[in-house]
C-alpha positions as CSV (number, residue, x, y, z in Angstrom):
1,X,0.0,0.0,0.0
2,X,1.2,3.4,-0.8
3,X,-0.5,6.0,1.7
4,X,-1.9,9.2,0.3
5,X,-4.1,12.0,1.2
6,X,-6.7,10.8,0.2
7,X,-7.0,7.6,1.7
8,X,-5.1,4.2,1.1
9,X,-4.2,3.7,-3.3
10,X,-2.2,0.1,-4.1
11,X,0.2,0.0,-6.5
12,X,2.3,-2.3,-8.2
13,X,4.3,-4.2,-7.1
14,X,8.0,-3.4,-8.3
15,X,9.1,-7.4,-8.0
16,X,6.7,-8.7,-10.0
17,X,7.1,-5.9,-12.7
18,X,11.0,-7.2,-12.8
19,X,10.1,-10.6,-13.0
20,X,7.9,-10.5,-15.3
21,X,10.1,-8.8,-17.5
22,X,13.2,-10.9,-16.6
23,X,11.0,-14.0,-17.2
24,X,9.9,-11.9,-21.0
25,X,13.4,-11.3,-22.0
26,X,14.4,-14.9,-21.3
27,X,11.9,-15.9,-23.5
28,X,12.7,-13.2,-26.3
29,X,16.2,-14.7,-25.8
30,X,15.4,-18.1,-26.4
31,X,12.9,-17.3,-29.3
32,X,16.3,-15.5,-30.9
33,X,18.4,-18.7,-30.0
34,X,15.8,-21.1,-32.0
35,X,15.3,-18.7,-34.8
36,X,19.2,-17.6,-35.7
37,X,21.1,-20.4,-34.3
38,X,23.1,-20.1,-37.7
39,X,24.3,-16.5,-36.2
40,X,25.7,-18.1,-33.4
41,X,29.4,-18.5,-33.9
42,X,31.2,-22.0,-34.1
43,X,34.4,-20.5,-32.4
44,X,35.8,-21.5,-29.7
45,X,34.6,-24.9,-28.9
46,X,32.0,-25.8,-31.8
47,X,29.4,-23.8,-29.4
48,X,27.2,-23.3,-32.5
49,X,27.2,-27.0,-33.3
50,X,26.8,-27.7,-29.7
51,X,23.5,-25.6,-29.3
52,X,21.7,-27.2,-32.6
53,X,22.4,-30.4,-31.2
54,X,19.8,-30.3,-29.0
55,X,18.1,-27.4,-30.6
56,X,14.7,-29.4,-30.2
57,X,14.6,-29.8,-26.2
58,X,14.3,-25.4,-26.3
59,X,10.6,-26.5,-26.2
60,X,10.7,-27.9,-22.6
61,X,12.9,-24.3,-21.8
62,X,9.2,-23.0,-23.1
63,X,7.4,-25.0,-21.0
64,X,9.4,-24.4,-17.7
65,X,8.9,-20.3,-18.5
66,X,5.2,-20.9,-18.7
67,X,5.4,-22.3,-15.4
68,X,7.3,-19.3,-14.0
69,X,5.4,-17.2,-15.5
70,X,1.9,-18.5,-14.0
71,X,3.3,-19.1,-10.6
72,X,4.6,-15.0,-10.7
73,X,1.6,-14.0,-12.2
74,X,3.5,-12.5,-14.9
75,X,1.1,-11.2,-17.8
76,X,4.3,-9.9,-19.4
77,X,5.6,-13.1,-19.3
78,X,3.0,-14.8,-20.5
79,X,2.6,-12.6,-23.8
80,X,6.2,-12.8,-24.8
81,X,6.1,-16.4,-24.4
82,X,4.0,-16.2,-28.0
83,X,7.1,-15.6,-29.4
84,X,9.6,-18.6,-28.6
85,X,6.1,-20.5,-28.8
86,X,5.7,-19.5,-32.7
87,X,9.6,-20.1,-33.2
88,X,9.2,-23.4,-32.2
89,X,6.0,-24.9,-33.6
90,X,7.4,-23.4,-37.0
91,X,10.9,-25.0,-36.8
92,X,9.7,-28.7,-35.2
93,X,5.7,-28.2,-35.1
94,X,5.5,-30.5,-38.4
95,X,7.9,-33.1,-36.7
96,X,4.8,-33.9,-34.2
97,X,2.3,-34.6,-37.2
98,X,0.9,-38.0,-37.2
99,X,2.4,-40.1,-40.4
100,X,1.0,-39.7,-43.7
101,X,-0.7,-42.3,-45.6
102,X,1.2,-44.5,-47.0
103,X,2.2,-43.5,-50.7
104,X,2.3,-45.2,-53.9
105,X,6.0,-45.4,-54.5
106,X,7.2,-45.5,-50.9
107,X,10.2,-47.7,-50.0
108,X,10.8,-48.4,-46.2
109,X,14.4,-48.0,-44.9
110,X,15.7,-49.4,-41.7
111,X,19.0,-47.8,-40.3
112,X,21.1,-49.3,-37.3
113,X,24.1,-48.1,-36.1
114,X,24.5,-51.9,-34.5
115,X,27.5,-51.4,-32.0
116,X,30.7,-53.3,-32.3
117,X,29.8,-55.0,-28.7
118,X,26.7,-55.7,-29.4
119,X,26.4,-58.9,-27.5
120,X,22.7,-60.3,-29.2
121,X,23.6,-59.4,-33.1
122,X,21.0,-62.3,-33.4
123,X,18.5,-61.1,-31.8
124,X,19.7,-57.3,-33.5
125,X,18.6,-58.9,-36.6
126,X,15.6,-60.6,-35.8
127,X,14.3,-57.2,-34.4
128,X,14.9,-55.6,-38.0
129,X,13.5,-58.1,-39.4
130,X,10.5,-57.2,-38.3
131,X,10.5,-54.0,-39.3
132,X,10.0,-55.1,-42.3
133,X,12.0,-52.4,-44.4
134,X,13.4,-52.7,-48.0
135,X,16.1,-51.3,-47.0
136,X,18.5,-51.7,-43.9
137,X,21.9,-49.9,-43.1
138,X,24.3,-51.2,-40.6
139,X,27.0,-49.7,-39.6
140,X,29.8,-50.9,-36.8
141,X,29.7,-54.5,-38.6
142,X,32.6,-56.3,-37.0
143,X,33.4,-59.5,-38.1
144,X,32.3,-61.8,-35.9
145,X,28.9,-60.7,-36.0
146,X,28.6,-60.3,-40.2
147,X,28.2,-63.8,-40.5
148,X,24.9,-63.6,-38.1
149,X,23.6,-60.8,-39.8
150,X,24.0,-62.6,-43.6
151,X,22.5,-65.5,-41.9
152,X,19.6,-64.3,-40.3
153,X,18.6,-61.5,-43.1
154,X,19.2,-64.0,-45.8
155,X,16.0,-64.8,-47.1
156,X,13.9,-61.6,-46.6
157,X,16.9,-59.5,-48.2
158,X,18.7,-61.4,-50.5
159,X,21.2,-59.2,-51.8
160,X,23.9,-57.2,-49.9
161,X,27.0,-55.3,-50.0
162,X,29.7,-54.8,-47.1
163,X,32.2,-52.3,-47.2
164,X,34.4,-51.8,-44.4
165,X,32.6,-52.1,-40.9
166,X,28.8,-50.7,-42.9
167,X,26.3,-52.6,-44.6
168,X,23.1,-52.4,-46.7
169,X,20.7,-55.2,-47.4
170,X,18.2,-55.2,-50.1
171,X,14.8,-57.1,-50.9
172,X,15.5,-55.7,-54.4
173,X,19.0,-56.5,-56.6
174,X,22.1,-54.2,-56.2
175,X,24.4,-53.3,-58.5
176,X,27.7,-51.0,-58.9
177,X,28.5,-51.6,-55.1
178,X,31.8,-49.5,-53.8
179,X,33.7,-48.3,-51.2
180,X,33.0,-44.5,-50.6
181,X,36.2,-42.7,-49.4
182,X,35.4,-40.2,-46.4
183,X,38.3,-40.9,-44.1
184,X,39.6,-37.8,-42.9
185,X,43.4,-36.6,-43.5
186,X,44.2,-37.7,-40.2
187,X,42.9,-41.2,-39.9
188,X,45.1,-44.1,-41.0
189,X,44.7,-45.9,-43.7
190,X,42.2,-48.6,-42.3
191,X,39.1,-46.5,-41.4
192,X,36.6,-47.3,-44.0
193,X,33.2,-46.5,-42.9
194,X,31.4,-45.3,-46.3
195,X,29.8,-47.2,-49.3
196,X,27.6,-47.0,-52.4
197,X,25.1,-48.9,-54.8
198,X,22.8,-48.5,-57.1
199,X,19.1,-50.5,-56.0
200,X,17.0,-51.7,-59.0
201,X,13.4,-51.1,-57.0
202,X,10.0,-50.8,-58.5
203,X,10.0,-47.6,-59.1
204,X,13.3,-46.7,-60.4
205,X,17.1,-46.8,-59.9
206,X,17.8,-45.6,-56.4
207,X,21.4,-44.6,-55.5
208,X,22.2,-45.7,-51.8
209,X,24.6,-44.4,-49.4
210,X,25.7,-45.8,-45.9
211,X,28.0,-43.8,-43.9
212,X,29.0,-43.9,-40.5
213,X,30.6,-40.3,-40.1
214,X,33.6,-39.9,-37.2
215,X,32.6,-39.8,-33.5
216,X,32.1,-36.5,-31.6
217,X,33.6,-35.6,-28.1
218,X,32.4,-33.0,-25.6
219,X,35.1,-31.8,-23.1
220,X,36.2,-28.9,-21.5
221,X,37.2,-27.3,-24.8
222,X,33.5,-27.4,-26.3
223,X,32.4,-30.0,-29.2
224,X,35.6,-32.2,-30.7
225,X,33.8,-32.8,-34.4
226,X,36.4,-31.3,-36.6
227,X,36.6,-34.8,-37.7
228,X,33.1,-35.4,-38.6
229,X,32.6,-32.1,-40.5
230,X,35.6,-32.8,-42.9
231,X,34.2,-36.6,-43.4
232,X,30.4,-34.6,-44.0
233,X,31.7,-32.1,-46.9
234,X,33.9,-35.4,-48.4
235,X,30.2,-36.8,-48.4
236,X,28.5,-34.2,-49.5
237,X,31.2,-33.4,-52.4
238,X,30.7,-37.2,-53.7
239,X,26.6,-37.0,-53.2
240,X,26.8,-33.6,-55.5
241,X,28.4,-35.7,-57.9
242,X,26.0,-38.7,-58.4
243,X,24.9,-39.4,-61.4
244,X,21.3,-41.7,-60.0
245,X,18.4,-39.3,-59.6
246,X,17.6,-40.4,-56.4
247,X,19.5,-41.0,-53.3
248,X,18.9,-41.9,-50.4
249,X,21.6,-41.5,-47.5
250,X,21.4,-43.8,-44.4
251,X,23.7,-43.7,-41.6
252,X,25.0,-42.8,-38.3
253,X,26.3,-39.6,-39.1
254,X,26.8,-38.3,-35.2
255,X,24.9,-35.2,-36.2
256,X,21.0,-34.0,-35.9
257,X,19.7,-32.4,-39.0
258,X,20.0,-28.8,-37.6
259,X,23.5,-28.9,-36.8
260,X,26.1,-26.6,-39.5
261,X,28.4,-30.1,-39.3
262,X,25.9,-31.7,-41.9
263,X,25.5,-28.6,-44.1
264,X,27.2,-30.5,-46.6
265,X,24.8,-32.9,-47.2
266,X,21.0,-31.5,-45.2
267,X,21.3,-28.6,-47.8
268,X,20.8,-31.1,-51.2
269,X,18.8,-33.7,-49.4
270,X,15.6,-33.8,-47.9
271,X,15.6,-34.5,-43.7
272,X,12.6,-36.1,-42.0
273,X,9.5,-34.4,-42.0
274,X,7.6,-35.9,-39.4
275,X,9.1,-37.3,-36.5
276,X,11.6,-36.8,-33.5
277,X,13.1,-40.7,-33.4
278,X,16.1,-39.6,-30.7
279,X,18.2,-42.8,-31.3
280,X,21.2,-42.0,-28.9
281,X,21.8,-43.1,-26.8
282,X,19.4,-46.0,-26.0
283,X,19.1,-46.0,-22.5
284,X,17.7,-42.1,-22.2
285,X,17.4,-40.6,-26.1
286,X,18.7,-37.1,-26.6
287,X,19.0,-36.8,-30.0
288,X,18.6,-38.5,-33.4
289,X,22.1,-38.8,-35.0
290,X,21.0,-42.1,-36.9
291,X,19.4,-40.2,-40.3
292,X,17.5,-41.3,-43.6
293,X,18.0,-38.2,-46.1
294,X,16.7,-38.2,-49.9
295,X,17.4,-36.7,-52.9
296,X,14.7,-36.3,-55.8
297,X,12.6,-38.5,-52.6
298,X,10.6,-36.9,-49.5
299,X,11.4,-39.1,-46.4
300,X,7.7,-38.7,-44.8
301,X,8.1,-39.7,-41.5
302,X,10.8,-41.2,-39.5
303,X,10.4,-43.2,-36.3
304,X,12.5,-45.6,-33.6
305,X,11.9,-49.0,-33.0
306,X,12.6,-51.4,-30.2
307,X,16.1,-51.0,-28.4
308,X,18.6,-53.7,-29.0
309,X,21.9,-54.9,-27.7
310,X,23.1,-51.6,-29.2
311,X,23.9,-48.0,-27.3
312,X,21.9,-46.9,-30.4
313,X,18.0,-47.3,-31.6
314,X,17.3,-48.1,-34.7
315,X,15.2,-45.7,-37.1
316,X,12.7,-46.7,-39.7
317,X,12.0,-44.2,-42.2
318,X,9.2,-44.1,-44.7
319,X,10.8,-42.8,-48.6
320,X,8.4,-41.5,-51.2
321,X,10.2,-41.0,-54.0
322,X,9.4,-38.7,-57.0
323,X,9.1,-39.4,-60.6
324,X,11.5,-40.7,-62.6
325,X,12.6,-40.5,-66.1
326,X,13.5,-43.9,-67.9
327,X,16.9,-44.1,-67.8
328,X,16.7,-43.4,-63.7
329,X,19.5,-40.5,-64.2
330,X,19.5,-37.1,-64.1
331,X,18.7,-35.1,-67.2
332,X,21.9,-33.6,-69.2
């Protein structure tokens, strides 16, 4: 109460008036963060990488300023809340959408980063199998597990190519199988996580990449993924160059879609458009670094399926792909 002349007038309160407009300019903030991440510099540490990362998970920062903002009875807060609100259901609203009906020239692709210690390959492959894709990637194929994989996906997928420690399997023949090159300069000679071939499938010639892109480390000196971005524009430089119409990309590529790492390849393919499907790590999902992406193809919807013996989900993806011309190649 403020005392006056004329009798007793209330006024505001000055706390709430500051919190509501700490709690608005957080929110402003974070509406800026989600809209011009690319503004954000990379220098030191990667922190621009590091922030789309999880570039998603802002909308629980929403939610938790909502909160605040109805416990302090913050109207200010409440009202600029519209504004990371909008951000957000613009850049990952669609992602929530339930799947489309199924298309006419659909393909489904499976994708697996399968661990090296996976100790249950079998039971691995008997969980894709009943996914029941077209098309499964594998990548961290060791040795002593290929021979389960080739034995168990035999008869649903007759024909497959391994290259290094990845792997596709096909219901449909495969031809043109090689390695693709996307070791980084410093990585010795025996790193060999990239390959390519051409899929005959109803509907046309696709061109099918599986890549397992370098590993990523978070330390005191910010995101370690120098690595990864050099093997991601290698990628992306071979992609530019293929010849097949349509591609489709599969692989652990230790990126989400919004980080600048995968500029390479995100800005000539397509990314999911419905779906979150955080694949890593298994036990408590963050983030989905296992991707489908398509070229002259829109990957519908993208989802996870059952853990396995891996630290990784696997991600099933459903591919429409566009028209073709005859010869399944690009015009001249």
């Amino acid at each position: 109460m403020v005392k006056r002349a004329g009798g007793d007038v209330t006024a505001p309160a000055v706390g709430g008036g500051r919190r509501g407009v700490v709690v608005g300019g957080v929110a402003v903030g974070l509406a800026g963060v989600v809209a011009l991440h690319g503004v954000i510099p990379n220098s030191p540490g990667r922190v621009g990488s590091l922030v789309e990362s999880f570039l998603p998970w802002s909308g629980v920062a929403v939610v938790l300023l909502f909160v605040v903002a109805l416990v302090r009875r913050s109207g200010v807060g409440l009202v600029a809340l519209l504004l990371p609100v909008g951000v957000w259901v613009h850049s990952f609203g669609g992602l929530l959408l339930p799947p489309p009906d199924v298309g006419a020239r659909e393909l489904v692709v499976v994708q697996h980063n399968v661990s090296d210690e996976n100790p249950d390959p079998a039971g691995t492959a008997r969980a894709l199998l009943a996914a029941g894709g077209d098309l499964v990637a594998l990548e961290e194929v060791v040795v002593p597990a290929l021979a389960v994989y080739e034995d168990i996906l035999r008869d649903d997928y007759p024909h497959h190519v391994v290259r290094g420690t990845v792997g596709l399997w096909s219901k449909y023949p495969i031809r043109d199988e090689q390695l693709v090159d996307i070791r980084p300069r410093a990585f010795e000679d025996g790193w060999s996580r990239g390959l390519r071939a051409v899929v005959r499938t109803p509907y046309g010639d696709v061109a099918a990449y599986v890549a397992h892109l370098p590993s990523v480390r978070l330390g005191a000196g910010g995101l370690a993924s120098s690595a990864r971005d050099e093997s991601a524009r290698m990628l992306g430089e071979i992609v530019r160059g293929e010849e097949v119409k349509t591609v489709i990309l599969m692989g652990d590529l230790n990126s989400t879609v919004d980080d600048r790492g995968l500029h390479p390849l995100t800005s000539q393919l397509n990314v999911a458009e419905r779906g979150f499907a955080f694949s890593y790590p298994a036990a408590l999902p963050l983030a989905r670094i296992d991707q489908v992406l398509a070229r002259s193809a829109d990957v519908s919807h993208i989802r996870t399926l059952p853990a396995t013996g891996s630290d990784h989900l696997p991600v099933a993806a459903r591919v429409t792909l566009d028209p073709l011309p005859p010869s399944g190649r690009l015009a001249p």
